[in-house]
C-alpha positions as CSV (number, residue, x, y, z in Angstrom):
1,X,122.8,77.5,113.2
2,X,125.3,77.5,109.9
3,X,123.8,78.7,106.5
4,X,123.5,75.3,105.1
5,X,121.3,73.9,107.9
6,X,119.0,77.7,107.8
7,X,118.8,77.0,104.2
8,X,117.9,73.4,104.6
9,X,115.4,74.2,107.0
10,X,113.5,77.1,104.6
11,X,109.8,76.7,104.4
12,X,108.4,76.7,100.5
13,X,108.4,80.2,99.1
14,X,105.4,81.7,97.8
15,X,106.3,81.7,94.3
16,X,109.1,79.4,92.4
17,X,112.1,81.3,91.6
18,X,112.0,81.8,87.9
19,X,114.3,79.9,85.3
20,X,117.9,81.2,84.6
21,X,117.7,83.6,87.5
22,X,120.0,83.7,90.7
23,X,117.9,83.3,93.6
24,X,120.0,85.3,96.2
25,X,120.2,88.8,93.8
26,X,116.4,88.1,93.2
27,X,116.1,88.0,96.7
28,X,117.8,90.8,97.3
29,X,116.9,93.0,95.3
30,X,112.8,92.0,95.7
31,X,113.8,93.2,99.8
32,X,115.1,96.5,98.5
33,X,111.9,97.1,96.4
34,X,109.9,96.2,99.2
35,X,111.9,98.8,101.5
36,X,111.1,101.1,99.2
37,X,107.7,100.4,99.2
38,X,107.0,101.1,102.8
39,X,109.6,104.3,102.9
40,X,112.7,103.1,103.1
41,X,112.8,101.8,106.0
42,X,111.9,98.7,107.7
43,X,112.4,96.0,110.5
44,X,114.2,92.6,110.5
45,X,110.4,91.0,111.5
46,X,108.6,93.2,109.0
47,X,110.7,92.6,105.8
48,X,110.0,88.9,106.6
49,X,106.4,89.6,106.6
50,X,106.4,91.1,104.2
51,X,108.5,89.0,101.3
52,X,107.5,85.5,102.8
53,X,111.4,84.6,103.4
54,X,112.7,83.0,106.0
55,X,114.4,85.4,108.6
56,X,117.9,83.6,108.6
57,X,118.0,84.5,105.0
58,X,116.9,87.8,105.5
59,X,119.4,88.8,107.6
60,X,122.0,87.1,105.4
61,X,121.2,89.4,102.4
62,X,120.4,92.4,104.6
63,X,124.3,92.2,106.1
64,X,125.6,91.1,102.5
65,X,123.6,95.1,101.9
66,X,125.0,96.6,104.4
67,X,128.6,95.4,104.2
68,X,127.9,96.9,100.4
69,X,126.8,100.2,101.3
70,X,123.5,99.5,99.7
71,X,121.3,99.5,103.4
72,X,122.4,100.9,106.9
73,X,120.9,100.1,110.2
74,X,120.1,102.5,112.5
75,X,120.7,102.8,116.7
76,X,117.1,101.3,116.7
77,X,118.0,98.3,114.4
78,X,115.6,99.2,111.9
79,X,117.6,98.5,108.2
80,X,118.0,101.9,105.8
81,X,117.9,102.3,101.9
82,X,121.7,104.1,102.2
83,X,123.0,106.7,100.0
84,X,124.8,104.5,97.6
85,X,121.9,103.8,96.3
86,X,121.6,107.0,94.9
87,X,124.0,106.5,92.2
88,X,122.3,103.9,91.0
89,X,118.9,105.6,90.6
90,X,120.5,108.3,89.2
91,X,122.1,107.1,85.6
92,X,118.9,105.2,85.7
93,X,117.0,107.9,85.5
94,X,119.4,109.4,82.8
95,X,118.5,106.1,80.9
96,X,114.8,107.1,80.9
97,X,115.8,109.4,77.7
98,X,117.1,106.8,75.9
99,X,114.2,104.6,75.9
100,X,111.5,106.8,75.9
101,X,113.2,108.6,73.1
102,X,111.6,105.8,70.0
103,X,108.3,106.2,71.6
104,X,108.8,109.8,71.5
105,X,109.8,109.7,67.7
106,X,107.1,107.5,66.6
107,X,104.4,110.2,68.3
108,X,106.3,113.0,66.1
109,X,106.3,110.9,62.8
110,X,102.6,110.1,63.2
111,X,101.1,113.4,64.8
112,X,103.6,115.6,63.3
113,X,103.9,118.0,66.8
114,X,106.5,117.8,69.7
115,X,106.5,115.4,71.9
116,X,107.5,115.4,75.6
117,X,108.6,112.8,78.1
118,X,108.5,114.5,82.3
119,X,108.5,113.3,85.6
120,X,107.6,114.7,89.2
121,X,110.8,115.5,90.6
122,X,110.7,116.8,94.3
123,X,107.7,119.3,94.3
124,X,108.1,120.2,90.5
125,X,108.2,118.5,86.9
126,X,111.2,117.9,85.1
127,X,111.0,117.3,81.4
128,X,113.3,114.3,80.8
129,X,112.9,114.0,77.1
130,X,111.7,115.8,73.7
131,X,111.7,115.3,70.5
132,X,110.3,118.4,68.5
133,X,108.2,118.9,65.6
134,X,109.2,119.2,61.9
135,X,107.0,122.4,61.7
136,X,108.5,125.5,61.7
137,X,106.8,126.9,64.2
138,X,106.7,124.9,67.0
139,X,106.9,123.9,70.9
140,X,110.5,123.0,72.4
141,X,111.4,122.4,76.3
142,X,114.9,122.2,77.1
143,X,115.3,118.5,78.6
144,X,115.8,119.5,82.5
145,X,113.8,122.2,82.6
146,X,111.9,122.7,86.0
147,X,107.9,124.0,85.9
148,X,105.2,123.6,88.6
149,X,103.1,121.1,88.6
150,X,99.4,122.8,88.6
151,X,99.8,124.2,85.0
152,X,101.0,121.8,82.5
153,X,99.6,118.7,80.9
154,X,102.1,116.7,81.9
155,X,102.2,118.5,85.3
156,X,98.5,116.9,85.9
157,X,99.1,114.3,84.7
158,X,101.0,112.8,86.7
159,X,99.2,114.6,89.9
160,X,96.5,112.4,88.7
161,X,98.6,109.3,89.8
162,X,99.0,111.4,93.5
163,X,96.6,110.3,96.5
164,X,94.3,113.9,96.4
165,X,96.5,114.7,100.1
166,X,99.8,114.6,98.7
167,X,98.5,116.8,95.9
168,X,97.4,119.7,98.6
169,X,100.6,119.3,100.5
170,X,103.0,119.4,97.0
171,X,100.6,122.7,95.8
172,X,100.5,124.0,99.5
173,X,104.8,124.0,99.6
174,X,105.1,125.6,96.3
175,X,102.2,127.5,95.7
176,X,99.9,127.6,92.5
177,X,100.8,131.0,90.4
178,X,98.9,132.4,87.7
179,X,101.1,131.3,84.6
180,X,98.4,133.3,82.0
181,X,94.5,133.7,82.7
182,X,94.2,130.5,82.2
183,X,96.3,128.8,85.3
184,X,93.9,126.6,87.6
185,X,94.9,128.8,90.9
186,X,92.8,127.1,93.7
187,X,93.6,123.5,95.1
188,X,89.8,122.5,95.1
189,X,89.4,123.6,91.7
190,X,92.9,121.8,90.6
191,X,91.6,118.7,92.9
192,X,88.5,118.0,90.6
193,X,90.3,118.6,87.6
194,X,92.7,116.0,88.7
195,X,89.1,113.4,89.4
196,X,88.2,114.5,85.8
197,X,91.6,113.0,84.7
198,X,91.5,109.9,86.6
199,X,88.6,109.0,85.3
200,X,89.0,109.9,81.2
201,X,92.6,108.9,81.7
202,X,94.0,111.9,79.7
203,X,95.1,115.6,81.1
204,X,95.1,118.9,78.8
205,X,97.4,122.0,79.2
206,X,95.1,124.8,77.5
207,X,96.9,127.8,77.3
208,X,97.3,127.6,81.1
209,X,101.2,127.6,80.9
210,X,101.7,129.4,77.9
211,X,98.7,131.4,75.9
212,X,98.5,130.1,72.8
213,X,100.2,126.5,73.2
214,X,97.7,123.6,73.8
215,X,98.9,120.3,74.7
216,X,97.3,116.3,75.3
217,X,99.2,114.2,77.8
218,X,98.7,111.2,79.7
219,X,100.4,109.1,82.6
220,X,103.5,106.6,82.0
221,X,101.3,103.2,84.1
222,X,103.9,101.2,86.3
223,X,106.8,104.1,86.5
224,X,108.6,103.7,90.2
225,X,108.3,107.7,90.1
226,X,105.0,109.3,88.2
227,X,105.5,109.9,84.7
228,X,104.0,111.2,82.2
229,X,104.1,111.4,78.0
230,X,102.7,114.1,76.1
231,X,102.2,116.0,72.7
232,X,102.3,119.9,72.1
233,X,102.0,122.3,69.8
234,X,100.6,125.8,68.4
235,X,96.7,125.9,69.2
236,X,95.4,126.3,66.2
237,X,96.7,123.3,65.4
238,X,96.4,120.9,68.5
239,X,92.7,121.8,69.0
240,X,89.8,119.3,70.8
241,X,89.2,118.0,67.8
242,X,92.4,116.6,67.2
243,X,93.1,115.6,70.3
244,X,90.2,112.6,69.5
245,X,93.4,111.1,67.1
246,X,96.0,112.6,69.6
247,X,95.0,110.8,72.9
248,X,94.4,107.4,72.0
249,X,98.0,107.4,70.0
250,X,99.6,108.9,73.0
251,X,97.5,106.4,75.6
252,X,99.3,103.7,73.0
253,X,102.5,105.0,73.4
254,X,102.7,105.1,77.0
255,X,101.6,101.5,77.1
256,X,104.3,100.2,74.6
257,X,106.9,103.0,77.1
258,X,105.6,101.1,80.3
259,X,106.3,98.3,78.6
260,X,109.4,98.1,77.4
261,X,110.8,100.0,81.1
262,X,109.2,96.4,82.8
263,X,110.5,94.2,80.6
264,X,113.4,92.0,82.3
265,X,115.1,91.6,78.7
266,X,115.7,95.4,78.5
267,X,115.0,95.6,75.0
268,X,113.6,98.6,73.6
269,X,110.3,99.4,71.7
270,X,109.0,98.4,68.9
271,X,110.8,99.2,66.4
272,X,110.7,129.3,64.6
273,X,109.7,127.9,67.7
274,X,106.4,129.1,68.6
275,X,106.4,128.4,73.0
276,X,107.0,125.9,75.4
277,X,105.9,122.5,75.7
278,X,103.1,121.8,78.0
């Protein structure tokens, strides 16, 4: 059958395609998403399941993919998110500074402590993003520093966003170590905190990485990899009672920050150091 007769013989799709857009890279790209979705890798039948596209035009973007180095297919014929891909996710990812870093600013201008922007990389939290207090004594994190996940505010965080198995599996790999006296070092103990989190919506770092440094953070909602957006600084000042005027600015924040990282347009937002950064 020749592509113009497959087209003309496509059933309705499920939704329009939207104005000003080019239906074939909408296409594709939607079938990459889905892909990884379901782990990367999926079946000629199953994709069309899936996406509600015809499987002539499937097949047509998933060779246009592969002849790109975007997808492989395997000796079973199952298609594969390929390594090229890679690249892509990786100066996006590099981005994620840059457009967190207004959100980040505004928290410092209004709350006058750091704040922090991390994500779960592999087994551990990477900090992608800081901007630090005008306070002489205050937290700072090197942006690509590595910490475990158990310990932190921003480490639980986004554990919170993490089905309560794949928590046990990432603190069975890596191991929960005492960071001060204050380090949750059992998974049961870290797997209620994590129910306490989910359902106030906010995570706390109370001396348990560093003694003396408190810290408020809370998830990034929508983020392809769990995120999460926090505020630190010397106890004394970030106590319990200002964290009722911390979280609900930081809850804000990572609203307008999931925003603006949705948002087709790509325009952005609106418009001594004392320890580490929790």
């Amino acid at each position: 059958m020749s592509a113009s007769v497959a087209e003309a013989a496509e059933p309705p799709e499920k939704s329009p395609p939207r104005s000003g857009t080019v239906q074939s890279i909408e296409r594709a790209f939607g079938l990459l998403e889905t892909m990884a979705d379901h782990g990367g890798t999926m079946g000629l039948s199953q994709l069309a399941a899936e996406s509600g596209l015809p499987l002539p035009t499937i097949h047509r973007l998933l060779r246009t993919l592969v002849d790109l180095g975007y997808l492989r297919q395997d000796s079973s014929r199952q298609y594969v998110l390929a390594p090229r891909l890679i690249r892509l996710g990786e100066s996006s990812g590099a981005m994620l500074s840059v457009w967190a870093k207004p959100h980040l600013d505004r928290l410092v201008a209004e709350l006058g402590e750091s704040a922090n922007l991390a994500m779960l990389d592999g087994d551990e939290i990477v900090y992608v993003a800081q901007v630090p207090s005008k306070h002489s004594m205050r937290m700072f994190t090197e942006v690509g520093r590595r910490v475990f996940v158990h310990c932190t505010g921003v480490g639980k965080a986004v554990l919170a966003q993490l089905p309560d198995a794949t928590v046990r599996e990432i603190v069975r790999r890596v191991g929960m170590p005492a960071q001060t006296d204050h380090s949750i070092t059992d998974p049961d103990a870290l797997v209620a905190e994590l129910d306490r989190i989910r359902e106030r919506g906010w995570a706390e770092d109370d001396g348990e990485q560093e003694v003396g440094v408190h810290c408020f953070a809370v998830p990034v909602p929508g983020t392809p990899v769990p995120t999460a957006i926090s505020v630190s600084g010397p106890a004394e000042r970030v106590t319990r009672d200002a964290g009722e005027r911390i979280i609900p600015v930081l809850l804000q924040a990572a609203g307008d920050l999931a925003a603006d990282l949705l948002q087709p347009t790509g325009k952005t937002g609106q418009a001594g150091q004392a320890g580490q950064a929790g």
